[in-house]
C-alpha positions in Angstrom: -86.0 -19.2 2.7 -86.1 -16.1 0.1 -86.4 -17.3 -3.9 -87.3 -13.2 -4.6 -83.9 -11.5 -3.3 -85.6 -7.9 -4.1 -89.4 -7.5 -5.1 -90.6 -4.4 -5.7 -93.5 -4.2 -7.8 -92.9 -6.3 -11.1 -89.2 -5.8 -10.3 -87.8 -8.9 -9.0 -84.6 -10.3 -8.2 -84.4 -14.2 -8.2 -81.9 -14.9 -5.6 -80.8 -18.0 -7.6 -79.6 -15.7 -10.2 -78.3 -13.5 -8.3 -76.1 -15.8 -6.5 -74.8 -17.6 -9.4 -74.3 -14.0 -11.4 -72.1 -13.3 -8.4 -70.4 -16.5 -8.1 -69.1 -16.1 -11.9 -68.1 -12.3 -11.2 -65.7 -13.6 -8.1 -64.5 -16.4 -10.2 -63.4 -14.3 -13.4 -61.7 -12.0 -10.8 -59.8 -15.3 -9.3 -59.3 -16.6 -12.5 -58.8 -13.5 -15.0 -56.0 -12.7 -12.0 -54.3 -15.9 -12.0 -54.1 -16.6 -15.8 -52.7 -13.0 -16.1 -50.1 -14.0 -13.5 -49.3 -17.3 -14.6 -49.5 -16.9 -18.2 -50.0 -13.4 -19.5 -53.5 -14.0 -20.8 -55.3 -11.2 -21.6 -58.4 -10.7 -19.5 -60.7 -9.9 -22.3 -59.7 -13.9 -23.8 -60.8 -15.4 -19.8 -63.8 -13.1 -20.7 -64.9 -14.8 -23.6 -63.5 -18.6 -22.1 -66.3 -17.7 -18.9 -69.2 -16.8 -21.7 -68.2 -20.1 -23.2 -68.0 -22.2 -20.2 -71.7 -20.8 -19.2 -73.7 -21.5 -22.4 -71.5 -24.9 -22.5 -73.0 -25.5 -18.5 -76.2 -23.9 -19.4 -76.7 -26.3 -22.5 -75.5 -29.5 -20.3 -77.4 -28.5 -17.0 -80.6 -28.4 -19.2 -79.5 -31.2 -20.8 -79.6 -34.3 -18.3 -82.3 -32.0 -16.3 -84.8 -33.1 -19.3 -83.2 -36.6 -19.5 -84.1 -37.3 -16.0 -87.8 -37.4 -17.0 -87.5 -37.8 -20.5 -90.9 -38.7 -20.8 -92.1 -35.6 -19.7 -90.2 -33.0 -21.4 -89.5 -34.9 -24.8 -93.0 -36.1 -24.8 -94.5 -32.9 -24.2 -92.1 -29.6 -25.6 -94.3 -27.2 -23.9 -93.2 -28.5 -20.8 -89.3 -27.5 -21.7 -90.2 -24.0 -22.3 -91.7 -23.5 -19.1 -88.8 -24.9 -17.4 -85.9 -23.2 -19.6 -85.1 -20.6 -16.6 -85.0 -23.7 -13.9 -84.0 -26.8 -12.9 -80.5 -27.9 -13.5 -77.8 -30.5 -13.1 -74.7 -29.9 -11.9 -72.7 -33.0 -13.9 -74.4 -31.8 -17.2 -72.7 -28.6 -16.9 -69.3 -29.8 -16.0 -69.5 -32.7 -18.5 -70.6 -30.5 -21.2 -68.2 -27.4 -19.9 -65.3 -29.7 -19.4 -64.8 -30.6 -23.9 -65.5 -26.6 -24.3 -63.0 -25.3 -22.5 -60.6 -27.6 -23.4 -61.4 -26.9 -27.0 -61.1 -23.1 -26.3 -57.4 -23.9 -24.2 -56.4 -25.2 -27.4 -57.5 -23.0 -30.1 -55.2 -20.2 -27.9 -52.1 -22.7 -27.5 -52.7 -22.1 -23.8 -50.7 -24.9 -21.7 -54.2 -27.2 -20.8 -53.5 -29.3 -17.7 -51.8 -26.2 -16.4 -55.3 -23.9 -17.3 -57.1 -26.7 -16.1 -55.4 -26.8 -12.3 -57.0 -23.0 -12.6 -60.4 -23.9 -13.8 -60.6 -26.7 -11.3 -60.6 -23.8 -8.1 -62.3 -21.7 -10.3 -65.7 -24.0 -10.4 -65.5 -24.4 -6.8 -65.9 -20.8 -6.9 -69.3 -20.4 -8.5 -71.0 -23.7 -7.7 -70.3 -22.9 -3.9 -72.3 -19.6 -4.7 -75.0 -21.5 -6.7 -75.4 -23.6 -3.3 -76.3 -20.4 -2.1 -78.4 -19.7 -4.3 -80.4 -22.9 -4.1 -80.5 -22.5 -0.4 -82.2 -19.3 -0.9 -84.5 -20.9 -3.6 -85.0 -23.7 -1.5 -84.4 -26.4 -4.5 -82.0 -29.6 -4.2 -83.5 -30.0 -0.7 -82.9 -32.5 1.4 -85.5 -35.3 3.7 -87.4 -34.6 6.4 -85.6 -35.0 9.2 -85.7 -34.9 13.3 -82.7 -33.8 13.8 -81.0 -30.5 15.1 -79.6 -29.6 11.8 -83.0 -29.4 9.9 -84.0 -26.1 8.1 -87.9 -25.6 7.7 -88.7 -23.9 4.5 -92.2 -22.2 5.0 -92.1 -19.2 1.9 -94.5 -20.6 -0.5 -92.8 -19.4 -3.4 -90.3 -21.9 -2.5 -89.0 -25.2 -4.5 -88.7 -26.6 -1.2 -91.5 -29.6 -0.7 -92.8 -30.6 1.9 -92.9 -27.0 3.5 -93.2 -26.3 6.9 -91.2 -30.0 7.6 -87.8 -29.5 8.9 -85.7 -30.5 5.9 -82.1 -31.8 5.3 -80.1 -29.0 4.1 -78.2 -30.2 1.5 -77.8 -27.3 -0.2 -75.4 -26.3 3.0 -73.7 -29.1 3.5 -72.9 -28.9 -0.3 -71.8 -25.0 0.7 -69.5 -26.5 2.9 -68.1 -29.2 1.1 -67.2 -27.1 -1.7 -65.5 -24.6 0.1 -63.6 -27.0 2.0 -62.9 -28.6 -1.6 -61.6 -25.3 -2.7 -59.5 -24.1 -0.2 -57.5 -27.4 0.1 -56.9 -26.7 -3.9 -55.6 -23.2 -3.2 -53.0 -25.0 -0.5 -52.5 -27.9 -3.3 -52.2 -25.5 -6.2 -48.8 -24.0 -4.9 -47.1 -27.6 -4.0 -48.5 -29.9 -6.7 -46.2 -32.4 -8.2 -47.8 -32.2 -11.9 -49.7 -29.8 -14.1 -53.4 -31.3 -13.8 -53.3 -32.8 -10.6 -55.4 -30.2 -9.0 -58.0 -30.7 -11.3 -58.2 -34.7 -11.3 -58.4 -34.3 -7.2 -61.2 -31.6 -7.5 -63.4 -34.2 -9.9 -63.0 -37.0 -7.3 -63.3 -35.0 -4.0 -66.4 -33.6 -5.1 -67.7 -36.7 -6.8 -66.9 -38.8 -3.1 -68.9 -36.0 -1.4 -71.6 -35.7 -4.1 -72.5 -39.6 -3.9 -72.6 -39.4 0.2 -75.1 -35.8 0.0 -77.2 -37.4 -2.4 -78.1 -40.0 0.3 -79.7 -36.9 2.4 -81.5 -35.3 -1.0 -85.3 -35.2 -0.9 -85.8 -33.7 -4.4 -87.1 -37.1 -6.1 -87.4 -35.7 -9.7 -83.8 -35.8 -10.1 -84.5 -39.5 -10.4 -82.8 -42.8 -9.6 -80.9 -45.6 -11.6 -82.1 -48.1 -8.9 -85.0 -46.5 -7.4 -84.1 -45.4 -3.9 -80.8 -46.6 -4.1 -78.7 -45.2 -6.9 -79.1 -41.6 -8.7 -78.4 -40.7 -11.7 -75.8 -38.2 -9.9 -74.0 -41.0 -7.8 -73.7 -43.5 -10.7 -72.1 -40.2 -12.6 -70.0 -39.7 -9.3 -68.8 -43.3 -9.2 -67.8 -43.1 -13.1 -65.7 -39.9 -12.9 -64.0 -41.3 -9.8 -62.8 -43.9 -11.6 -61.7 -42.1 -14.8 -60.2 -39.2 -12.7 -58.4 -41.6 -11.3 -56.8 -43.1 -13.8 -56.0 -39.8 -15.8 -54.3 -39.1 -12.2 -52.3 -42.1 -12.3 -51.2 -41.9 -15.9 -50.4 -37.9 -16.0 -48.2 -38.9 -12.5 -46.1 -40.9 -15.2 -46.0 -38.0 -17.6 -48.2 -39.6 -19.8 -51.5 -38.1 -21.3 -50.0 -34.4 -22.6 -51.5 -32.0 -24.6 
């Protein structure tokens, strides 16, 4: 696709960053907005919660990125540097944002499975944008395929390998999914029977339709549990199903408060 949004000279504009910078502009809007509403939180405190949750997401993305190969970037340091600007995981960001920003609802007495029903649209928000972005960047591709819905990546500059192969594009189908996620939570938000169930739906819609989209991903590095059957992101996916679950069962009973 396009991994250079703008070039001009030594002036470039990485489209992943782009996308993801305005992913997290939209979603302090949404969620500056609705805190303010809700709870009369001053927008410069969701300011400092969002520069939180993105070193947290940084920290966790980089995190399980290097344990996927652990060999290679723990063996060999240089080989982290180089790849401090790319190459991230999705679950090590929300598994590392998730503890932070309950930490930070807490330090401000803010009401947490209520922030949390907020937080849970609000990530739908930017990763649906960082979809974009990857699209653009052509990284978390999918197989080659035959079919009608395969996107051939030929810019070389792309993450995208094989080029010139028609591709899955997992990257949209992730686009979708995520939207469609986030829209049902903006419907659910204003009918939901308990503080919290917004979130504890978000973490096992997306985990459901993260273990199917891994089944079409051609990125290999990410790496497997059970080579060619399990990834490190479904086995993840299968874990947080269950435990959302049973937070969602056990807050339905008005257990598990804050």
């Amino acid at each position: 696709m396009r991994p250079e949004l703008i070039s001009i000279g030594d002036f470039v504009i990485q489209s992943y960053g782009f996308f993801i910078a305005l992913g997290a502009f939209l979603a302090y809007l949404y969620m500056a907005n609705q805190a303010k509403k809700e709870l009369g939180i001053d927008k410069e405190k969701i300011s400092n919660l969002l520069l939180i949750i993105g070193g947290a997401a940084f920290l966790g993305g980089k995190a399980l990125f290097f344990l996927e190969d652990p060999a290679y970037y723990f063996g060999h340091p240089a080989n982290m540097v180089k790849s401090i600007g790319n190459g991230f995981v999705f679950f090590g960001s929300l598994l590392f944002a998730i503890p932070s920003i309950i930490w930070y609802f807490r330090k401000n007495k803010w009401p947490v499975w209520q922030m949390l029903d907020m937080m849970a649209i609000t990530a739908t928000i930017v990763h649906a944008f960082g979809r974009i972005g990857c699209f653009m960047a052509g990284c978390c591709h999918g197989v080659p395929t035959d079919s009608w819905v395969g996107v051939t990546f030929t810019n070389p500059k792309s993450s995208a390998e094989p080029l010139n192969v028609p591709l899955h594009p997992t990257q949209l189908y992730e686009i979708i999914m995520i939207g469609s996620i986030g829209l049902f939570l903006y419907w659910l938000k204003k009918r939901k029977q308990f503080d919290g169930q917004v979130f504890l739906i978000y973490l096992v819609l997306y985990s459901i339709g993260r273990t199917f989209t891994e089944m079409y991903r051609g990125d290999e590095e990410r790496g497997y549990i059970i080579d060619g059957i399990l990834t490190h992101s479904q086995l993840i996916s299968l874990i947080l199903i269950a435990v959302a679950l049973w937070l969602y069962l056990n807050r339905k009973k008005g257990k598990l408060s804050f």
